[in-house]
BALOBA-1460 file (C-alpha; in Angstrom, 3 decimals):
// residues 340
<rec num="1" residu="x" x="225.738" y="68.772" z="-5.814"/>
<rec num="2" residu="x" x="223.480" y="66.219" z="-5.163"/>
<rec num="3" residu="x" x="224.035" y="63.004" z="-2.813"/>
<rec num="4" residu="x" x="224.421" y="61.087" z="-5.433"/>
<rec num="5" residu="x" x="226.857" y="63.158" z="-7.357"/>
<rec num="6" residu="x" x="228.402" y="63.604" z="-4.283"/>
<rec num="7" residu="x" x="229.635" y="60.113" z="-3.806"/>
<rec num="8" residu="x" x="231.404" y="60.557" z="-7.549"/>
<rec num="9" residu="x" x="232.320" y="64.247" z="-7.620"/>
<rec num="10" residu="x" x="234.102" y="64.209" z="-3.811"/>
<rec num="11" residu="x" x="235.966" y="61.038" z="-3.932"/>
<rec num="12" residu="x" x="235.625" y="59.872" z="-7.312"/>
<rec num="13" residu="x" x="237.512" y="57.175" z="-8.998"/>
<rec num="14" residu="x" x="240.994" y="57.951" z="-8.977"/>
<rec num="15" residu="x" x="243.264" y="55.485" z="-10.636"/>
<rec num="16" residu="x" x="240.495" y="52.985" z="-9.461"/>
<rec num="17" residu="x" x="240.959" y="49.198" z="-9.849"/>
<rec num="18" residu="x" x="239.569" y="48.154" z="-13.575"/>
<rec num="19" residu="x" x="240.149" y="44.822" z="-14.951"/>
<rec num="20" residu="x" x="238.932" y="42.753" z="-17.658"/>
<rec num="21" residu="x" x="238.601" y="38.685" z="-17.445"/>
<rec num="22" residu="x" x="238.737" y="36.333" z="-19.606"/>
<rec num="23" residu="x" x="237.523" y="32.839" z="-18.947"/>
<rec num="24" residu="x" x="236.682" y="29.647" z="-19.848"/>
<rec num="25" residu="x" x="234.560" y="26.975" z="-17.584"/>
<rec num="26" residu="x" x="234.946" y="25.701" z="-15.107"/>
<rec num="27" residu="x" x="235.912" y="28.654" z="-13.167"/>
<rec num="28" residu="x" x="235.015" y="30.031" z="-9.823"/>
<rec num="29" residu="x" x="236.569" y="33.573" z="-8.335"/>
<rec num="30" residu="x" x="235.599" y="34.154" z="-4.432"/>
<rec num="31" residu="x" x="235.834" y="38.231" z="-3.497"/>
<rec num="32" residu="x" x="237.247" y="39.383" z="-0.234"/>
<rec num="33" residu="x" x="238.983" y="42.630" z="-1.184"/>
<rec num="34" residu="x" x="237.029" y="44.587" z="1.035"/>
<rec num="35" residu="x" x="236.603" y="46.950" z="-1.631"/>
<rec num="36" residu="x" x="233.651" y="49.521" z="-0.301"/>
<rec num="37" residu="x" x="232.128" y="49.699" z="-3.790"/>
<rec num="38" residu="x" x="232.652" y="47.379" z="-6.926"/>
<rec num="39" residu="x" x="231.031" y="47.539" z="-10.807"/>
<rec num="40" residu="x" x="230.800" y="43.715" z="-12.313"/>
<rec num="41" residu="x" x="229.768" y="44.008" z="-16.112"/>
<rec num="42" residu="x" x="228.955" y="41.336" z="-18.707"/>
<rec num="43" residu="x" x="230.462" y="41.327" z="-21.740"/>
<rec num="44" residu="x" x="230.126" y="38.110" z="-23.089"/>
<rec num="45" residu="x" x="228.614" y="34.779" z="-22.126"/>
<rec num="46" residu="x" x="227.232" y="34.778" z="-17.934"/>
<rec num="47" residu="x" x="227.922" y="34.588" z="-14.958"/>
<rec num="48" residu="x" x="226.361" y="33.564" z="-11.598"/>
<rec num="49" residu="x" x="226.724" y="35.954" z="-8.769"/>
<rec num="50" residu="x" x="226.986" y="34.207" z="-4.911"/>
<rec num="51" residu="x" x="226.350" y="37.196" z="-2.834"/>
<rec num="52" residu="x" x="227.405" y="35.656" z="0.830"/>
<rec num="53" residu="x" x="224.006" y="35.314" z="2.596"/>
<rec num="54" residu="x" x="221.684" y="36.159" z="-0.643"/>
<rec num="55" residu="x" x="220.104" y="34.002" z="-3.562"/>
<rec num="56" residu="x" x="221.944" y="33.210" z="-6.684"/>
<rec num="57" residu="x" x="221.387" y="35.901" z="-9.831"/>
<rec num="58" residu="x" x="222.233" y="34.620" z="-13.438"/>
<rec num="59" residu="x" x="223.863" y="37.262" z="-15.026"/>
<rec num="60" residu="x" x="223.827" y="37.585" z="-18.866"/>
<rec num="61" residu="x" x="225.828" y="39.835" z="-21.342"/>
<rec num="62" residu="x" x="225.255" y="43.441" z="-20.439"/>
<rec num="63" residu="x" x="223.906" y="42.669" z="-17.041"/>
<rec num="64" residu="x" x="225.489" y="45.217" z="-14.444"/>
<rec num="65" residu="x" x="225.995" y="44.194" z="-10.350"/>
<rec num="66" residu="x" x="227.097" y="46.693" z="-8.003"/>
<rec num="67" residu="x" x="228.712" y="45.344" z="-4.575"/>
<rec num="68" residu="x" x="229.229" y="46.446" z="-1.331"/>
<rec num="69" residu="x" x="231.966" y="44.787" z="0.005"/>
<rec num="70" residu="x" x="232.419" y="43.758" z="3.722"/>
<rec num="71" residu="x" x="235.601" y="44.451" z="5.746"/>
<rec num="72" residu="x" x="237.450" y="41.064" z="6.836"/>
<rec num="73" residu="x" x="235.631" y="38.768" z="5.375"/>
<rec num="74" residu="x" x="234.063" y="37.588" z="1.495"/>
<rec num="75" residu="x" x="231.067" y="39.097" z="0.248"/>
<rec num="76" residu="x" x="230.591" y="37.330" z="-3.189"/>
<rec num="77" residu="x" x="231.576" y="34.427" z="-5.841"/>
<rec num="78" residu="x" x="231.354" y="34.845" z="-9.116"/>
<rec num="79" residu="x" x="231.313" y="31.457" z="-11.158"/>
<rec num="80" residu="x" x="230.515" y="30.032" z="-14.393"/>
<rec num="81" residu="x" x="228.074" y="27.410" z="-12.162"/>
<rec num="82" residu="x" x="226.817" y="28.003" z="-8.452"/>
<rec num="83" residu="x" x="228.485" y="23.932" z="-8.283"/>
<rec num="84" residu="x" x="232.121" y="25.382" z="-9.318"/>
<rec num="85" residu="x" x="234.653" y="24.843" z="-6.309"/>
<rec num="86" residu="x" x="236.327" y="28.414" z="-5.490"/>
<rec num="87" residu="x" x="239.827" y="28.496" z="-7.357"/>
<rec num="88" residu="x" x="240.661" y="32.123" z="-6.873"/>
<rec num="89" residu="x" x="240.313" y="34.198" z="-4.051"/>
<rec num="90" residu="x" x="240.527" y="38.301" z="-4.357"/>
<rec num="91" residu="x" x="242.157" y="39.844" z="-1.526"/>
<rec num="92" residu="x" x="242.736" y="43.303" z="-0.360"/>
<rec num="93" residu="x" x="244.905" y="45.237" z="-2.655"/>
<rec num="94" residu="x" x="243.581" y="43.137" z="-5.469"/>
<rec num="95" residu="x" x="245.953" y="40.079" z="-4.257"/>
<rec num="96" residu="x" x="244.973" y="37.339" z="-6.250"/>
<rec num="97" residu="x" x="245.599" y="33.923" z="-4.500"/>
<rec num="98" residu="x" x="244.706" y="30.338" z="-4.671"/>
<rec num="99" residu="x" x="242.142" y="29.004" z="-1.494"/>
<rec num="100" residu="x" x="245.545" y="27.524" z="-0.582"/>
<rec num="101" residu="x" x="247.404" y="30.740" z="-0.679"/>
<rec num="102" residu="x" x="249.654" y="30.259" z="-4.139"/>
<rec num="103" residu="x" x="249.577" y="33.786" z="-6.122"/>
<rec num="104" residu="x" x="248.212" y="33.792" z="-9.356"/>
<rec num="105" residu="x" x="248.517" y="36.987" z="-11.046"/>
<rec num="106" residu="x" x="251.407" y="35.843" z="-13.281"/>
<rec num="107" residu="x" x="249.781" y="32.612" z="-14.637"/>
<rec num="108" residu="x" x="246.418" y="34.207" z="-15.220"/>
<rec num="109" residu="x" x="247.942" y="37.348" z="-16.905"/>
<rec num="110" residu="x" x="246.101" y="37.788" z="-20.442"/>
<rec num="111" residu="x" x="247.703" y="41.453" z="-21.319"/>
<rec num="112" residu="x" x="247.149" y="45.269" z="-20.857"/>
<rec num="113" residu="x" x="244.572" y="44.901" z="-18.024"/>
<rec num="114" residu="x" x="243.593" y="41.789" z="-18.903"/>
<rec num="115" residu="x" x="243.431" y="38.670" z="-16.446"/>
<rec num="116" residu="x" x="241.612" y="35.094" z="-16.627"/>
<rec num="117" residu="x" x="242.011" y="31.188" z="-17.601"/>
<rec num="118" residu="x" x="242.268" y="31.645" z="-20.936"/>
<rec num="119" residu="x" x="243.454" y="34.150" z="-23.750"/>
<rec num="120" residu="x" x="239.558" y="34.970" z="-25.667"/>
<rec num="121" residu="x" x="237.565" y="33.617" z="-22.964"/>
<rec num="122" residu="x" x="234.136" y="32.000" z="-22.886"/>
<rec num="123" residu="x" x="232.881" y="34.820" z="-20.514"/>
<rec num="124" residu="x" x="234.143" y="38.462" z="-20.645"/>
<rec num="125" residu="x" x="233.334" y="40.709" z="-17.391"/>
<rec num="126" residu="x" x="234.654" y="43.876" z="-16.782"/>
<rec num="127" residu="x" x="235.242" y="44.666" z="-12.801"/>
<rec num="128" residu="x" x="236.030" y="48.144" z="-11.382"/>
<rec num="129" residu="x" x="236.387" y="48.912" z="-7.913"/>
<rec num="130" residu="x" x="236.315" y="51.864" z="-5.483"/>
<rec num="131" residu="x" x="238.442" y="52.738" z="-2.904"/>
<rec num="132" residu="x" x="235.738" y="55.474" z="-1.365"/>
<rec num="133" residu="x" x="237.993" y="57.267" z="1.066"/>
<rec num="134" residu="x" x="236.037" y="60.169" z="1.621"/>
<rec num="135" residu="x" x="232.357" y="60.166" z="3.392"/>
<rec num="136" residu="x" x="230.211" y="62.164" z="0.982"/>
<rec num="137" residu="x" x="229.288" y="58.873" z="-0.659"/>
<rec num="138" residu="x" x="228.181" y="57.376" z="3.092"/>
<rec num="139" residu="x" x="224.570" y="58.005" z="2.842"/>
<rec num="140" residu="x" x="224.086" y="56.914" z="-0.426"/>
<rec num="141" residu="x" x="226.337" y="53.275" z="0.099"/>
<rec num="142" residu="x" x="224.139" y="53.188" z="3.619"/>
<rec num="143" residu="x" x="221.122" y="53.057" z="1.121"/>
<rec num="144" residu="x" x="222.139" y="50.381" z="-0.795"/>
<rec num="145" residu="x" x="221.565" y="46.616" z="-0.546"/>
<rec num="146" residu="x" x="224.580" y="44.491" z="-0.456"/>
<rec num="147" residu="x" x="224.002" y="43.656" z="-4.019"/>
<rec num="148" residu="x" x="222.228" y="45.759" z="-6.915"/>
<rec num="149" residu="x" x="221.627" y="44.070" z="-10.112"/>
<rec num="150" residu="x" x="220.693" y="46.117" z="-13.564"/>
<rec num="151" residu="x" x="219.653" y="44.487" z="-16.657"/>
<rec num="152" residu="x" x="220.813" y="45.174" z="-19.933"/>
<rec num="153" residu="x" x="217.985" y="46.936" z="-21.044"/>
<rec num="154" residu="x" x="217.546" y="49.156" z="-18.096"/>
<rec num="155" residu="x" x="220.443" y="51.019" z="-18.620"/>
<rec num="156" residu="x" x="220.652" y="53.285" z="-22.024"/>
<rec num="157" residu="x" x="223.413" y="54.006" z="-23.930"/>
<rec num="158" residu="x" x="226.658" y="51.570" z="-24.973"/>
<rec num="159" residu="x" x="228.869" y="52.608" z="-21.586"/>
<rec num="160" residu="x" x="229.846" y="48.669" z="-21.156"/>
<rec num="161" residu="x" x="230.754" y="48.134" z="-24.589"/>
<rec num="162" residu="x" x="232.861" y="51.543" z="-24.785"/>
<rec num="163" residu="x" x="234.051" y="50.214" z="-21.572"/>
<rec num="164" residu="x" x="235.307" y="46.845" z="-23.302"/>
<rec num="165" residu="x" x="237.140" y="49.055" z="-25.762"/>
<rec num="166" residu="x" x="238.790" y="51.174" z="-23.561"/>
<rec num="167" residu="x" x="240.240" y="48.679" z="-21.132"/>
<rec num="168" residu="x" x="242.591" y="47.591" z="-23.583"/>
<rec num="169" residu="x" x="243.593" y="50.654" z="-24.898"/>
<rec num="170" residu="x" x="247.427" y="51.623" z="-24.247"/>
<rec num="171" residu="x" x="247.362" y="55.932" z="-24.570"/>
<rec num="172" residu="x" x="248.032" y="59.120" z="-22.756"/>
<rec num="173" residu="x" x="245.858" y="59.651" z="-19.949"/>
<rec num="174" residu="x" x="243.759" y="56.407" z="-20.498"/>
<rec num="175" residu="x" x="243.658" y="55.918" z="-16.325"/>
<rec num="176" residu="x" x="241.394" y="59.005" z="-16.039"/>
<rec num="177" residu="x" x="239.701" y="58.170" z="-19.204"/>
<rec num="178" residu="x" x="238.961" y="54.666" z="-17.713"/>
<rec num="179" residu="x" x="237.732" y="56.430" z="-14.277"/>
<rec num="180" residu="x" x="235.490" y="58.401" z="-15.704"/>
<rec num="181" residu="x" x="233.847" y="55.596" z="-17.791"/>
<rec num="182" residu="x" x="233.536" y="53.861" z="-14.485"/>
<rec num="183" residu="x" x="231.700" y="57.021" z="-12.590"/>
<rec num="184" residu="x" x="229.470" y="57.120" z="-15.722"/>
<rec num="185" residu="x" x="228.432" y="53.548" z="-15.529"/>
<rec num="186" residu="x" x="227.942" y="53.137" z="-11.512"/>
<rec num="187" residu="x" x="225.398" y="56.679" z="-11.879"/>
<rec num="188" residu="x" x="223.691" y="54.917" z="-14.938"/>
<rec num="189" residu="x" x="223.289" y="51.579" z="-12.917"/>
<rec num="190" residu="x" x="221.817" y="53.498" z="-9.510"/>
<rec num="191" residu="x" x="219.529" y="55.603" z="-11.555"/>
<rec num="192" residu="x" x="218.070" y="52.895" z="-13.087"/>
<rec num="193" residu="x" x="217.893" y="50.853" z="-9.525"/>
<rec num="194" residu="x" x="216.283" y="53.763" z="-7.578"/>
<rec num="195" residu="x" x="214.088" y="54.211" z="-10.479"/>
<rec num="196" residu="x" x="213.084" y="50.637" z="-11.109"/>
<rec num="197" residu="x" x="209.044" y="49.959" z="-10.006"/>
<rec num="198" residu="x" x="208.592" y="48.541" z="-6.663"/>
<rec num="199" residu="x" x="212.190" y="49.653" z="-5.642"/>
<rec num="200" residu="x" x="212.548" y="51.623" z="-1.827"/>
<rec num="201" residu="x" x="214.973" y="54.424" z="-2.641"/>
<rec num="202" residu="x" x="215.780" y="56.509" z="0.166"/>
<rec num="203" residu="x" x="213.783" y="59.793" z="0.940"/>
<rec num="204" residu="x" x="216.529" y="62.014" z="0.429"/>
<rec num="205" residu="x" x="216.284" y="60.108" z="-3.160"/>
<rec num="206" residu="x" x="212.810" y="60.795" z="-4.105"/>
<rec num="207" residu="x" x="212.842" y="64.278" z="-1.938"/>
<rec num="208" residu="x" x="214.173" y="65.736" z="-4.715"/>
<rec num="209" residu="x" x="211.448" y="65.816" z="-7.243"/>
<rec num="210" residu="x" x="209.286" y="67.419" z="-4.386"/>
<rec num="211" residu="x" x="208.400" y="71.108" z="-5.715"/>
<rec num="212" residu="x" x="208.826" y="72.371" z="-2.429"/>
<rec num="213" residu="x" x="211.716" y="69.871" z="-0.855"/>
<rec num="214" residu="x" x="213.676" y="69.676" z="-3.732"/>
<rec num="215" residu="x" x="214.192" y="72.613" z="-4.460"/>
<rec num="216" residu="x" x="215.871" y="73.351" z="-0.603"/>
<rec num="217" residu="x" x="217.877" y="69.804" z="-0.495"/>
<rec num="218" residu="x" x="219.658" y="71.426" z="-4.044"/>
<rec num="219" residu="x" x="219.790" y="74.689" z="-2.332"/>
<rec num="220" residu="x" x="221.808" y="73.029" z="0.740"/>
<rec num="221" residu="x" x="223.842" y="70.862" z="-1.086"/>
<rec num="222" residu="x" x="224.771" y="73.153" z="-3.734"/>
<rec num="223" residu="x" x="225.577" y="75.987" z="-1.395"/>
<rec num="224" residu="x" x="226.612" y="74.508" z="2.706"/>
<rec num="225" residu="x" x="228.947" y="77.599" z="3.232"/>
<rec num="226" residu="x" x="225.575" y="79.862" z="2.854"/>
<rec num="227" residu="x" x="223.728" y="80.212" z="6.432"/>
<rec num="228" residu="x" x="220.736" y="78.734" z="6.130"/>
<rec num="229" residu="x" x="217.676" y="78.995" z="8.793"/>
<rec num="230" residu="x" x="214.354" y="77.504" z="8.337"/>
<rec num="231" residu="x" x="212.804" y="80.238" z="7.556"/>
<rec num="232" residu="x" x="215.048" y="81.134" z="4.909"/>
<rec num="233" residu="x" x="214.692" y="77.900" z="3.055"/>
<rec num="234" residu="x" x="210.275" y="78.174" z="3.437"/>
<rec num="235" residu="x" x="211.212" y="81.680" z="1.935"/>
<rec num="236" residu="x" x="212.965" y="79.959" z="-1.065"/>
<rec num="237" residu="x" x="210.659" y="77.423" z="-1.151"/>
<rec num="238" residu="x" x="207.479" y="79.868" z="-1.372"/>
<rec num="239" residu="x" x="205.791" y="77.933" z="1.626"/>
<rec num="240" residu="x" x="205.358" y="78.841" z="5.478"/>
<rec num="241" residu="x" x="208.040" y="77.523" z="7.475"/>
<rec num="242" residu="x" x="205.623" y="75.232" z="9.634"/>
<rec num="243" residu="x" x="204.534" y="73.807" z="6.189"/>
<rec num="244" residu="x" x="207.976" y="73.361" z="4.915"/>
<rec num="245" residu="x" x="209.389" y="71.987" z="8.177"/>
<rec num="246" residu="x" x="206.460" y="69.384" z="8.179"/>
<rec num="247" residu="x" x="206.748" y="68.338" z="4.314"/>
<rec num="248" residu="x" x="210.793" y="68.178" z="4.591"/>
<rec num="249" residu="x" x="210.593" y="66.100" z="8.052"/>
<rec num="250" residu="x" x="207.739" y="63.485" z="5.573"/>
<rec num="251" residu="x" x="209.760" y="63.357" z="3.026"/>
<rec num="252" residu="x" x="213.468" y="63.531" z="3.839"/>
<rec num="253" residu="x" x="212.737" y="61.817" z="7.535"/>
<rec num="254" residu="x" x="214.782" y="64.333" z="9.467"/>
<rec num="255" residu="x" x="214.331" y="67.899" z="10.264"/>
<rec num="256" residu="x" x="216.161" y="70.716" z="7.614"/>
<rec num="257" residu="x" x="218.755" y="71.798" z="9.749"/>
<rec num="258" residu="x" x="219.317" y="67.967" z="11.222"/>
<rec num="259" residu="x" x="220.130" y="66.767" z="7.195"/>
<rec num="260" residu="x" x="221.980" y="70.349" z="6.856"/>
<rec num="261" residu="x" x="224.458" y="69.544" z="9.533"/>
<rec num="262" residu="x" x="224.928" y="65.962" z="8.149"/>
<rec num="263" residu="x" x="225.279" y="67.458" z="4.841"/>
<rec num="264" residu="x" x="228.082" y="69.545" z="5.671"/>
<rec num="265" residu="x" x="229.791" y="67.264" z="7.919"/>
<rec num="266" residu="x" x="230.101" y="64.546" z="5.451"/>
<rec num="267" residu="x" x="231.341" y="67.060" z="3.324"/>
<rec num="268" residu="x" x="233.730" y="67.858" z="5.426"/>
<rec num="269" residu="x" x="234.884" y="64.744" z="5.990"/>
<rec num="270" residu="x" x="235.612" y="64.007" z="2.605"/>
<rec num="271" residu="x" x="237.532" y="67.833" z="1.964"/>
<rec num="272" residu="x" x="239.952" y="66.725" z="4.766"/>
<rec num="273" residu="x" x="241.508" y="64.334" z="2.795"/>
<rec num="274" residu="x" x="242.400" y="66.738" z="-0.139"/>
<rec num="275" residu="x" x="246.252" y="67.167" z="0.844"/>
<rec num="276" residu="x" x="246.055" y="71.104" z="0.585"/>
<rec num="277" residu="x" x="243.262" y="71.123" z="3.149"/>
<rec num="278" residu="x" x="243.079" y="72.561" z="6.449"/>
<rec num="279" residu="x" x="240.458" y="72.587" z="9.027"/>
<rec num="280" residu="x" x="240.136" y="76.400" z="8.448"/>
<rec num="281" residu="x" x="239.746" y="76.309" z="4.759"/>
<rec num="282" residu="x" x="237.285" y="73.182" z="5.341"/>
<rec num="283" residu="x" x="235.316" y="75.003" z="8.172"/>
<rec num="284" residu="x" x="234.758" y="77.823" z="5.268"/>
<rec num="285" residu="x" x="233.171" y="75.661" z="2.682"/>
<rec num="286" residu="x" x="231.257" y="74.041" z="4.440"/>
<rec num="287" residu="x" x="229.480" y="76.682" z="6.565"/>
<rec num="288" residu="x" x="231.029" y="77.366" z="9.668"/>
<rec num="289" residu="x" x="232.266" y="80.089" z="11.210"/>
<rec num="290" residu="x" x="235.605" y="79.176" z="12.555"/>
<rec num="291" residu="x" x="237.792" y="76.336" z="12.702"/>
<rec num="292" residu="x" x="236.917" y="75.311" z="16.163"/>
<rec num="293" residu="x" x="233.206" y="75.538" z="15.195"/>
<rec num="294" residu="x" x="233.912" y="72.794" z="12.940"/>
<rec num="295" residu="x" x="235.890" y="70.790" z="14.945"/>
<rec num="296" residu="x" x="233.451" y="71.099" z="17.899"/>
<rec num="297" residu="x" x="230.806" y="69.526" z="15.465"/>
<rec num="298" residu="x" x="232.514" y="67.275" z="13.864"/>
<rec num="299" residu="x" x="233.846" y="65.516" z="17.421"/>
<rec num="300" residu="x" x="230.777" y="65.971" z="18.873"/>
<rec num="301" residu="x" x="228.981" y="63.720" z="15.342"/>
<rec num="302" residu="x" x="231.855" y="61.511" z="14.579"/>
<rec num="303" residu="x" x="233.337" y="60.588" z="17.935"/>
<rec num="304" residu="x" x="236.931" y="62.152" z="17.080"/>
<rec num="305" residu="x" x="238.701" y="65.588" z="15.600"/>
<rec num="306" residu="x" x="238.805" y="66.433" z="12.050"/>
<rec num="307" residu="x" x="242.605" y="65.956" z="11.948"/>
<rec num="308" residu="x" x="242.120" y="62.460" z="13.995"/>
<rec num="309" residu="x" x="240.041" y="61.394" z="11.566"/>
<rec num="310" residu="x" x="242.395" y="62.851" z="8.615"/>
<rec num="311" residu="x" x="245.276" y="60.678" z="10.097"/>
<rec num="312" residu="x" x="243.028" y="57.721" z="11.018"/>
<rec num="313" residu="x" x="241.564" y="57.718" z="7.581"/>
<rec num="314" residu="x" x="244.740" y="58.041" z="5.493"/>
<rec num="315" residu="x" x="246.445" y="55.645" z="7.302"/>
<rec num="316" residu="x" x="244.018" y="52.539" z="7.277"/>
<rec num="317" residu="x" x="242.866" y="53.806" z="3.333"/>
<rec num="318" residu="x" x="243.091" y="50.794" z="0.489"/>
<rec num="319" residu="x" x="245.754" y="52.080" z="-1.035"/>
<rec num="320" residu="x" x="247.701" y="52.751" z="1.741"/>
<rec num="321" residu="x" x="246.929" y="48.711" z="2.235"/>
<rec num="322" residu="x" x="248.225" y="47.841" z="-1.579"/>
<rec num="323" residu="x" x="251.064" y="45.596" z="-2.477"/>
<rec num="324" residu="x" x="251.267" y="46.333" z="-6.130"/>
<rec num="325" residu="x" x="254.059" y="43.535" z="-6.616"/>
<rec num="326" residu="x" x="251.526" y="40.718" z="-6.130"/>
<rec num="327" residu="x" x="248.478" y="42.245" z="-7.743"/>
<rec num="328" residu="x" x="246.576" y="41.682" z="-10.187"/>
<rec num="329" residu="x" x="246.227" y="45.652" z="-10.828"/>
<rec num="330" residu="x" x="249.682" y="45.689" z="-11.041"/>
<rec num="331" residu="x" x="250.551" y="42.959" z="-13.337"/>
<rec num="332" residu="x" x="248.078" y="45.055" z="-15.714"/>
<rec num="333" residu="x" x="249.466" y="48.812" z="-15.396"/>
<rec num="334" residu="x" x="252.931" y="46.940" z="-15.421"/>
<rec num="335" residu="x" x="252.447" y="45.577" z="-19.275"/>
<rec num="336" residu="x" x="250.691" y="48.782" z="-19.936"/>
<rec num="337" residu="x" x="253.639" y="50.608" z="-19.262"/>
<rec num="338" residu="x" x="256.448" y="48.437" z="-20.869"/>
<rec num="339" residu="x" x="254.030" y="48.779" z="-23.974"/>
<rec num="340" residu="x" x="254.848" y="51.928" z="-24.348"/>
């Protein structure tokens, strides 16, 4: 895989936040959920996006924003008007409150996954939202700016409309269908954001259409468990392995076997959170020879133990953190259910 498939194939949306609003002016919604990665479409009439510290973006029907959020404190308002006061705040676990701290998610319940001021709404967005447990995905959120914004007619294909459809849609296995839309749409926003002229993807990012890079970075991420050397890789690569040591450090920034051992350690990160996991069958995948190989690496990198990290990791997760009582995700899957 690929670094950026690897932020959607490892810990992919699963049962991920998705929620469409409905409103009509004036309204103002402050986010502070903490969520590490968040998809804000526009379905009908705008939107201004308030990133916290960044300039105000007018956002028109089938603009995309992608948002990195920031632990313990708001990242963003969304508002019909940068002048609209605040009158709902986002919280972690998707607790909707007041600035004063009254809930809201009963009042501003429109239906099956449907929240907002209003029953057709002015505005339509569509919001999705991450929990990324797993570290595959860390290099490629490291890459991004705190806020990415697409325009309608950067993106191909009718993902937010089908989107739209599918929120609302009460069937068998419409979570994963929904999750899936959701990976589809955040790829087709960061191609077109990495691709855009004048935009400073990472080198990992443009690495790969190198005809001699490339070809090793899909080699190593496709295969970590194989033992690869230098040498080996210039060998794949048709090149000497001076040349192909020189050309990977200019274009990836770090030596092979320096991204290789990143590769597989992020890897691993992410495979110790599967619950059948254990440091053994981990240590396999990824390319070392022993459990205590791994572990030695991955305490000397990290700072702590594969199973310390396990632990820390599933304990302080966002859904360990949910109260799906006051949500608004809950309120949603709630009516969903009794609908059927």
């Amino acid at each position: 895989m690929d670094e950026l498939s690897g932020l959607l194939d490892g810990p992919r949306a699963r049962g991920a936040f998705l929620l469409r609003c409905l409103l009509d002016p004036p309204w103002s919604v402050c986010l502070r959920d903490e969520a590490p990665l968040s998809v804000t479409a526009v379905v009908r009439g705008h939107a201004w996006l308030l990133p916290t510290g960044g300039e105000a973006v007018r956002l028109a029907p089938g603009d995309l924003a992608v948002l990195r959020g920031r632990a313990g404190s708001a990242y963003a308002v969304i508002a019909d008007d940068p002048a609209t006061p605040v009158q709902a705040v986002i919280h972690p676990g998707q607790v909707c409150r007041t600035p004063d701290g009254r809930e809201l998610a009963e009042e501003m319940h429109q239906g099956v996954r449907s929240w907002g001021n209003a029953a057709v709404g002015e505005t339509v967005l569509l919001t999705g939202a991450y929990a990324v447990d797993g570290e595959v995905g860390a290099r490629l959120l490291r890459a991004l700016p705190d806020v990415v914004v697409v325009r309608a007619d950067e993106v191909d294909g009718p993902l937010v409309d089908l989107l739209a459809i599918e929120m609302v849609r009460d069937a068998p296995g419409q979570q994963a269908v929904l999750d899936r839309l959701l990976d589809l749409l955040l790829i087709a926003v960061l191609r077109a954001w990495f691709d855009r002229p004048g935009a400073e993807p990472p080198g990992w990012w443009t690495a790969q259409a190198d005809p001699v890079v490339g070809p090793a970075l899909r080699l190593m991420q496709h295969h970590p468990e194989h033992p690869w050397t230098v040498a080996g890789l210039a060998d794949a690569a048709g090149v000497s392995r001076a040349a192909f040591a020189r050309r990977f450090h200019e274009q990836v920034g770090q030596p092979p076997m320096g991204f290789l051992t990143e590769w597989r350690l992020e890897l691993a990160a992410d495979l110790l959170l599967e619950p059948a996991s254990t440091v053994a069958s981990v240590a396999r995948r990824v390319g070392y020879g022993s459990p205590f190989a791994l572990s030695a690496a991955f305490t000397r990198r990290r700072g702590e133990s594969p199973k310390e990290w396990r632990a820390r990791s599933r304990d302080t997760s966002p859904q360990a953190a949910r109260r799906p009582s006051s949500t608004v995700s809950a309120t949603a899957s709630n009516t969903s259910h009794q609908s059927g």
